[in-house]
C-alpha positions in Angstrom: 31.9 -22.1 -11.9 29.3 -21.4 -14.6 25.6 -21.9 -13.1 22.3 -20.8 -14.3 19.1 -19.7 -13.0 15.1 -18.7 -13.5 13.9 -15.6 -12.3 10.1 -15.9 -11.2 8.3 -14.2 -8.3 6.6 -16.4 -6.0 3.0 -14.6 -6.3 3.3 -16.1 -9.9 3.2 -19.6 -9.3 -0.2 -21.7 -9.9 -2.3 -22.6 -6.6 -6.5 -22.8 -5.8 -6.2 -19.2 -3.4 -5.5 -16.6 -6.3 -1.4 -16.0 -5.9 0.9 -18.2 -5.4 1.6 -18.7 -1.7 4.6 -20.9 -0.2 3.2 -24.2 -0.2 3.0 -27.1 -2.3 3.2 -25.5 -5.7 6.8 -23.6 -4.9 8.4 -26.8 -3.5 7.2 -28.9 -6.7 9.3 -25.4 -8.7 12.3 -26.3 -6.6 11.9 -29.7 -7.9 11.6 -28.5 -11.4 14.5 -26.4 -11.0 16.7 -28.9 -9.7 15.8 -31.5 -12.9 16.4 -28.6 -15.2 19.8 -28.6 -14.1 19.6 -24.9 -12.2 21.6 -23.6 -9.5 19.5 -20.7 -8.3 15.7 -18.8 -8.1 15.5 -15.4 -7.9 13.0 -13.8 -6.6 11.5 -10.5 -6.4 11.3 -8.8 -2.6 9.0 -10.9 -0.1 8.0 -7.8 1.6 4.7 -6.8 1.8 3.3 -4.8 -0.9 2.1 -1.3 -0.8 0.9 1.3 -3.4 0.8 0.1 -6.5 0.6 -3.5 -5.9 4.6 -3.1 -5.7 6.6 -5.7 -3.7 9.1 -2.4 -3.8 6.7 -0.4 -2.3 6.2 -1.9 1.0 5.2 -0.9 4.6 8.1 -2.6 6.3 11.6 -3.3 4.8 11.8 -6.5 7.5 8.5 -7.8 7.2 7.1 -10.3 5.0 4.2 -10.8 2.5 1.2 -12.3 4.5 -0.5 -12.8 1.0 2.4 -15.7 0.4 1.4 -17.8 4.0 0.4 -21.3 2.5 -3.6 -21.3 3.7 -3.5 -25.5 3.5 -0.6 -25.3 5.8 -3.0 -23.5 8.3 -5.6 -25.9 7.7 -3.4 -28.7 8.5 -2.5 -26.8 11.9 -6.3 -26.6 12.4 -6.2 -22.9 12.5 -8.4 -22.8 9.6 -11.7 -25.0 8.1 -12.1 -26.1 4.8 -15.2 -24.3 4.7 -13.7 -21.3 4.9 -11.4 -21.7 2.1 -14.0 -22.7 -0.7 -16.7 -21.7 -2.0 -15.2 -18.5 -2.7 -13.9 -17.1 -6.6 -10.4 -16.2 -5.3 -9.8 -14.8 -9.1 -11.5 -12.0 -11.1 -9.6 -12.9 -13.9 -7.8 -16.4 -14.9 -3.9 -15.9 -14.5 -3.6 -12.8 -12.8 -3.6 -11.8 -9.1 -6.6 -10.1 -7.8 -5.0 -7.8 -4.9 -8.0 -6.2 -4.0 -9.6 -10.2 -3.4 -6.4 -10.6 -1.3 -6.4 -7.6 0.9 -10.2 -8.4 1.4 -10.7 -11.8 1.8 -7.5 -13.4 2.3 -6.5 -10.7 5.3 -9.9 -11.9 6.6 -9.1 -15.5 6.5 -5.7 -15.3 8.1 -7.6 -13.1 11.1 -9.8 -16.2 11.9 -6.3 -18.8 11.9 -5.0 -15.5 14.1 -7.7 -15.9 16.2 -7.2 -20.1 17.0 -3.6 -19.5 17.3 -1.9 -20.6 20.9 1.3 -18.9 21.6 3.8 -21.7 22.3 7.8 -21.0 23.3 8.2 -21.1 19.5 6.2 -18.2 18.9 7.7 -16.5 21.6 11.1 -16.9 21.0 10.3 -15.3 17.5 9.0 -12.5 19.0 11.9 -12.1 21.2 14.2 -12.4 18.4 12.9 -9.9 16.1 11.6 -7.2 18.6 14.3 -4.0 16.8 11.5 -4.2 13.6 8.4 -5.9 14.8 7.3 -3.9 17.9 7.2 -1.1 15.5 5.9 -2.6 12.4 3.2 -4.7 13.9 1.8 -1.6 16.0 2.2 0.8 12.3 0.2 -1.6 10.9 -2.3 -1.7 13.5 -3.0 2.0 14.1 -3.1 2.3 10.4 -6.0 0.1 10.5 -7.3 2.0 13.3 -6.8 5.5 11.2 -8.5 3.8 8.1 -5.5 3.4 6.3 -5.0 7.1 5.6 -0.7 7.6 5.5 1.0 8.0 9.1 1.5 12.0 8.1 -2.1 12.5 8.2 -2.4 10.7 11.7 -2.9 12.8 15.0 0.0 14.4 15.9 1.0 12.5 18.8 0.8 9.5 16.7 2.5 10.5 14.0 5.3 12.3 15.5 6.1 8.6 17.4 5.8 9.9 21.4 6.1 7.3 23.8 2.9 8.2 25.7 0.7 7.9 22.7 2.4 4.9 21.6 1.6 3.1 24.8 -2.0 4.0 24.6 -2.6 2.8 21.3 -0.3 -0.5 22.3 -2.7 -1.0 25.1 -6.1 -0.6 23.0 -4.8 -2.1 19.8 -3.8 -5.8 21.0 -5.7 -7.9 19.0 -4.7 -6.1 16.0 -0.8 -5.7 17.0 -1.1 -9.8 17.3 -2.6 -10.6 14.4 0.0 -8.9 12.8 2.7 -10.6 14.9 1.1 -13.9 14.6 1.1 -13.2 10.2 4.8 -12.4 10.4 5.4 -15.6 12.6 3.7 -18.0 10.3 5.7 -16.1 7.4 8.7 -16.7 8.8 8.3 -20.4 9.6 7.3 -21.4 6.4 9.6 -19.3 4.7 12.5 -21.7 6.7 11.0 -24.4 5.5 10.7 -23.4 1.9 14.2 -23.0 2.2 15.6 -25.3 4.1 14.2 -28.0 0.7 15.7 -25.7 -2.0 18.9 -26.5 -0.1 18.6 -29.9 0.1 17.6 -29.7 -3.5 21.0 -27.9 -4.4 19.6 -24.6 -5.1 20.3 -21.4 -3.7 17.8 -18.1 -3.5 18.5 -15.0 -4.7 16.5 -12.7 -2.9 16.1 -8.5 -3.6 16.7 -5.6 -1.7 15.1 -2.2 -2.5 17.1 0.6 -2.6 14.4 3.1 -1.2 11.3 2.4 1.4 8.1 4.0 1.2 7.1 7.1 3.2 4.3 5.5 4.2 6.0 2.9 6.0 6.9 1.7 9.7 11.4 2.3 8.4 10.2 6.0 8.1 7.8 6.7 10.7 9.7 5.2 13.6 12.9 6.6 12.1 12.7 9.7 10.7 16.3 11.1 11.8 17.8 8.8 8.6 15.4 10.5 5.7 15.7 13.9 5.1 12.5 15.5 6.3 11.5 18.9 7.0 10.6 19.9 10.9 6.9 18.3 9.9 8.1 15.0 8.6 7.8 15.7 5.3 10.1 14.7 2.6 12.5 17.9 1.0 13.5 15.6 -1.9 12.4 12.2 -3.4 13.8 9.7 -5.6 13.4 9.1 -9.0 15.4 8.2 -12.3 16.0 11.6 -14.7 15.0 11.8 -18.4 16.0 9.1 -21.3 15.1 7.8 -24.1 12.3 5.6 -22.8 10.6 8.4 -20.4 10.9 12.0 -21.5 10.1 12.9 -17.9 12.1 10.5 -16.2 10.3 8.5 -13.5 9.4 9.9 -10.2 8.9 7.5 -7.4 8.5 9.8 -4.8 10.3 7.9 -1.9 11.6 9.8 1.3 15.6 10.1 0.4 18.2 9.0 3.3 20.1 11.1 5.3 23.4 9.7 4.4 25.3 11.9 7.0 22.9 10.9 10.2 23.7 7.3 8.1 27.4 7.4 8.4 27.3 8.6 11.7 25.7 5.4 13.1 28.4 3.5 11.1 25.4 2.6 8.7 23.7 0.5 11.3 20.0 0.3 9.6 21.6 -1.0 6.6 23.4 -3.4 8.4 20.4 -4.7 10.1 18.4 -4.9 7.0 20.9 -6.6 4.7 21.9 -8.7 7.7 18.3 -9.6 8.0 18.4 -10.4 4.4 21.4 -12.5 5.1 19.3 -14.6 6.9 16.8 -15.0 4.3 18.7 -15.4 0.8 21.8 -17.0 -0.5 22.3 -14.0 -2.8 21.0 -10.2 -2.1 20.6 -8.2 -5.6 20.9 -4.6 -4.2 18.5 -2.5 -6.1 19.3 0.5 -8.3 23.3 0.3 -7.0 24.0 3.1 -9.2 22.2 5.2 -6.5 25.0 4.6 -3.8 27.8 6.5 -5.7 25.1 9.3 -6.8 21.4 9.6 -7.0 18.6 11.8 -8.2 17.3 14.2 -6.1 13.9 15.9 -6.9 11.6 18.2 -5.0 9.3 17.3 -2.7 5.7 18.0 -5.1 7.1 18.1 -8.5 5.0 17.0 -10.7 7.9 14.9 -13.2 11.2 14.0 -12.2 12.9 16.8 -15.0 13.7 19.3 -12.1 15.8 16.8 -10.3 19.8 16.6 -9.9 22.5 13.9 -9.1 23.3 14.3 -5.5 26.7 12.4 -4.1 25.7 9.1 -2.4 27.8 7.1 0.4 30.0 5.4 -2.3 32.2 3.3 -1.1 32.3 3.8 2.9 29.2 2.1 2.5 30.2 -0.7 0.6 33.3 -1.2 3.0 30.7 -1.0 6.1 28.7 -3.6 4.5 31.2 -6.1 3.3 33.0 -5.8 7.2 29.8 -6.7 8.5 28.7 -9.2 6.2 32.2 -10.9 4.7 30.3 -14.0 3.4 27.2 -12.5 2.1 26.9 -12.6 -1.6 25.7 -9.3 -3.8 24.7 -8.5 -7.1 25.1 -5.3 -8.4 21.9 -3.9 -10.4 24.0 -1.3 -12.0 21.4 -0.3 -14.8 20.2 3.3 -16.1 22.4 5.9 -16.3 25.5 4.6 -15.6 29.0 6.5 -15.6 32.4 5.9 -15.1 32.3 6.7 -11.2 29.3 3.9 -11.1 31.5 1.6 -12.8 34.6 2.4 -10.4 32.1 1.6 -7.8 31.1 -1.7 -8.7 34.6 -3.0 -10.2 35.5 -2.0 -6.4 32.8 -3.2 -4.6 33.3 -6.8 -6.1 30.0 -7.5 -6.9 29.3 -8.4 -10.2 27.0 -6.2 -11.9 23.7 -6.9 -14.4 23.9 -7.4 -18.2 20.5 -7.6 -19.9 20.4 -8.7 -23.3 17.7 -7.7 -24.6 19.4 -4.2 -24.4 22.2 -5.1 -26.4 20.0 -4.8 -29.7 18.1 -2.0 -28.5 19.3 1.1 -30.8 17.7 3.5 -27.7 19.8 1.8 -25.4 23.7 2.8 -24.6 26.2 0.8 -23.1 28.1 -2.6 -23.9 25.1 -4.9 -23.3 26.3 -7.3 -26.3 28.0 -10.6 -25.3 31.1 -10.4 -26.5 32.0 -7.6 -24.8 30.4 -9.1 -21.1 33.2 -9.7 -18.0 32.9 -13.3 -16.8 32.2 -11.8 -13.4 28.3 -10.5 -14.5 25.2 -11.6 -14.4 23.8 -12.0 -17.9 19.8 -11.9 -18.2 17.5 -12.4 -20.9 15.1 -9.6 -19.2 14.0 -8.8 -15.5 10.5 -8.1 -14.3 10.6 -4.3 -15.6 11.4 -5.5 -19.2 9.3 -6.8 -22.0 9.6 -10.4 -22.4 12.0 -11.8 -25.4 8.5 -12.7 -27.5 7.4 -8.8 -26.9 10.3 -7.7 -28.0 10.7 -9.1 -30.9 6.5 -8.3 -31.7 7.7 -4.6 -30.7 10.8 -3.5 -31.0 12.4 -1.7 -34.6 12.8 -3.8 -37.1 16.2 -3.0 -37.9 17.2 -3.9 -33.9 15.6 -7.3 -34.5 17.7 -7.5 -38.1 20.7 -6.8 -35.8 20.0 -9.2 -33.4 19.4 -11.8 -35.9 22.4 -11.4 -37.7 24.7 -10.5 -34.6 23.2 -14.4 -32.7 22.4 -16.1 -36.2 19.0 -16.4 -35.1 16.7 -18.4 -37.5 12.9 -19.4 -37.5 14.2 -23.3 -37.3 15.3 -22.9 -33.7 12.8 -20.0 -33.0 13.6 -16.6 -32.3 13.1 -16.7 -28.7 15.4 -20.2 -28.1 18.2 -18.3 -30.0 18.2 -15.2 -27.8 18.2 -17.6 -24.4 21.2 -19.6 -26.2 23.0 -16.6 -26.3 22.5 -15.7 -22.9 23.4 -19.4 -21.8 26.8 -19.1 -23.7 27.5 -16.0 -22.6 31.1 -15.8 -20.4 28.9 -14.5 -17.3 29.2 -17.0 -14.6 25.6 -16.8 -13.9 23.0 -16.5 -16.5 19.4 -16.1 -15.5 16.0 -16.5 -17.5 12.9 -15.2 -16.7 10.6 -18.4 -16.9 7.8 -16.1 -19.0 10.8 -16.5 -21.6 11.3 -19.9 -21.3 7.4 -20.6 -21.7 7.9 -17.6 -25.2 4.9 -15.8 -23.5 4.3 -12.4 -25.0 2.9 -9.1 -23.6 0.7 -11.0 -21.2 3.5 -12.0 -19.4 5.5 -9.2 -18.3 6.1 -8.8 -14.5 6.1 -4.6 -14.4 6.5 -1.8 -16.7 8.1 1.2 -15.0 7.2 4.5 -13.9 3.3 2.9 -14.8 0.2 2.4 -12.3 -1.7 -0.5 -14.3 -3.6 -3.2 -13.5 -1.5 -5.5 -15.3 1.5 -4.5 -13.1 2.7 -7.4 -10.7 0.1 -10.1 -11.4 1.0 -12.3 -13.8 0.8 -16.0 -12.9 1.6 -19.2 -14.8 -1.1 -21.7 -16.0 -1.0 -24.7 -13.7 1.6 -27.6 -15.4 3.8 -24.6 -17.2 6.6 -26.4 -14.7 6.7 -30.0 -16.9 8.9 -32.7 -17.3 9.6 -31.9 -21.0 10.4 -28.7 -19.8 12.6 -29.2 -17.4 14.2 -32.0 -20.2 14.7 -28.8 -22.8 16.1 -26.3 -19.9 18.4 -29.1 -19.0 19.9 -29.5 -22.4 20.7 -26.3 -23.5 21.9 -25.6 -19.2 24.2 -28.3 -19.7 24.7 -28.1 -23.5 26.8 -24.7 -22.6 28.6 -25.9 -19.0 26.3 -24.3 -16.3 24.3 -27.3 -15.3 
């Protein structure tokens, strides 16, 4: 079955509170996905986000993001006054988030509704139900707030070496703050069901996305340790990062604690059980980031300063692929299997079964190896115009060489009649992938103001692009429909 999708984060839809949030704005997306003929929105993780502004760089692999709770939807419960909500510039800038505004004001907000908030059997039975990560994570969060926010290595020792005694003192004097955080994840969770409980009824599924690493600085790591490799301080011996290529001479360093595959194996991959089952539970579809890093991944000291002194390291391969598709037989994967890719990655995902990425905006990029051009795609992939960490299709063709564009004219036909940027989504939507999937920046032709991310980069601009309010019309929806259907994926 060919079906198509639109990739678009929810922090980058419209709304009066300075991100998009989970309420009225995303359902009226699901509507506009389901009249332009889609099957699926992807998403980027819902986690919260931690340095950098990065949904992949968050405090709690389980948790979600209490900047996307719906604020009306608390009104309505009367947890929260109008008053409260205006009067207030909940944007620095027009079209961009303002996370500083969000961890300030928002945080402060949500506290009050935490405050009014009666526990019913509801809210119990959620706490029951998601005690493994929450106990943990919702105490983390509070001593952090306690420690003012400094890393959980740079905590009192008793704290940051987890022991129970401690523990259970700062439980005791930290209540209010352990239930505000319990009360955030509740209200995430219940109006994350109901989010998509209508994109179902609406006929279309999520795909959701699963990080490969978490951050050191998170609850996964501090209440775990025995599953990262850490020195007898907790410190990481090696962190992740990408090596050197043609787009970063000193490859990209992103500095997260690496597992301890062996201590991994030996609990029959149990965390990562828990965690994708979790995300079972969330999404129809679970991207798993950076796959290539489960047959081998780079390793590089702890403290270097560029990821150039690093080395590929064996990962799990495919015991942990096995593991994972025993425990979760119906769960659905796709394989981000960009980078550095080499035959043993490929033997991994052709075994795995899970159909891997092909971005086409690579295929015409002379810096860029591998067999990105359609012809040469397997019907089982995944064909995408760009992803959050790529330039849009208008940037690229304002950027790139101009003999790459001459090649991608001539290779598509492209011509100024159709536009540039409606010839390079055709091609993806006729593409023999089953699933094609277009960032909506590209279906709006939006240029450098619209990408998502660039990599291996701490900017401002990173993460906080949002749409103008009405960038979801009918006559949209009308021209997505025709070219979905126009090529047999509607």
């Amino acid at each position: 079955m060919r079906t198509s999708g639109i990739l678009m984060h929810i922090t980058s839809l419209p709304g009066p509170y300075g991100i998009g949030s989970m309420g009225k704005e995303a359902f009226h997306f699901v509507d506009f996905l389901a009249s332009a003929g889609q099957r699926y929105w992807q998403l980027l993780p819902l986690n919260p986000t931690g340095f950098g502004d990065s949904p992949y760089q968050s405090f709690c692999a389980w948790a979600g993001n209490p900047y996307l709770i719906d604020l009306d939807a608390l009104k309505e419960q009367g947890l929260l006054t109008p008053e409260e909500l205006e009067g207030f510039a909940w944007e620095s800038a027009p079209g961009r988030v303002d996370y500083g505004i969000q961890y300030n004001r928002r945080m402060a907000v949500l506290a009050l509704a935490a405050g009014r908030f009666q526990a019913d059997a509801d809210y119990e039975a959620f706490l029951e139900s998601n005690q493994d990560w929450l106990t943990d994570y919702a105490l983390f969060m509070a001593i952090k707030v306690e420690q003012g926010n400094v890393p959980w290595l740079d905590w009192p020792e008793e704290l940051k070496l987890h022991q129970p005694q401690a523990l259970a003192a700062a439980e005791a004097r930290l209540q209010d703050s352990i239930r505000l955080h319990c009360f955030l994840q509740y209200q995430f969770d219940r109006q994350w069901k109901a989010l998509r409980a209508y994109a179902r009824e609406k006929g279309i599924d999520i795909i959701g996305d699963v990080p490969i690493y978490v951050p050191l600085d998170s609850a996964d790591v501090w209440s775990n340790p025995q599953l990262f490799q850490l020195d007898e301080d907790r410190k990481p011996r090696m962190v992740a990062g990408c090596p050197p290529d043609s787009f970063t001479a000193d490859g990209q360093l992103w500095g997260n604690p690496l597992y301890n595959w062996e201590a991994m194996k030996e609990s029959g991959y149990a965390w990562w059980i828990r965690r994708l089952s979790a995300a079972a539970k969330m999404f129809d579809v679970v991207r798993l980031d950076h796959f290539r890093g489960f047959e081998s991944y780079w390793a590089v000291p702890a403290g270097a300063s560029t990821a150039k002194d690093g080395q590929w390291v064996k990962g799990p391969g495919m015991d942990f692929v096995s593991a994972i598709r025993a425990a979760l037989p119906q769960l659905r994967f796709i394989a981000e299997d960009l980078g550095y890719i080499t035959p043993e990655v490929r033997r991994l995902q052709l075994d795995s079964g899970y159909p891997g990425m092909k971005i086409i905006e690579f295929a015409f990029d002379s810096r860029e190896a591998g067999n990105y051009l359609p012809h040469l795609y397997p019907v089982d992939s995944v064909c995408y115009t760009g992803t959050h960490d790529n330039v849009t299709l208008k940037q690229w063709f304002d950027e790139a060489f101009p003999e790459d564009v001459a090649v991608a004219k001539a290779y598509l036909g492209l011509n100024q009649e159709e536009g540039y940027i409606r010839g390079m989504i055709r091609a993806a939507q006729s593409s023999v992938s089953r699933l094609c999937v277009v960032q909506m920046q590209d279906y709006l032709e939006l240029g450098k103001e619209g990408r998502m991310n660039c990599p291996g980069t701490l900017s401002s601009s990173n993460w906080t692009w949002r749409a103008e309010p009405g960038f979801d019309s009918v006559e949209l929806a009308a021209d997505i429909l025709r070219i979905t259907r126009l090529y047999g994926r509607a």
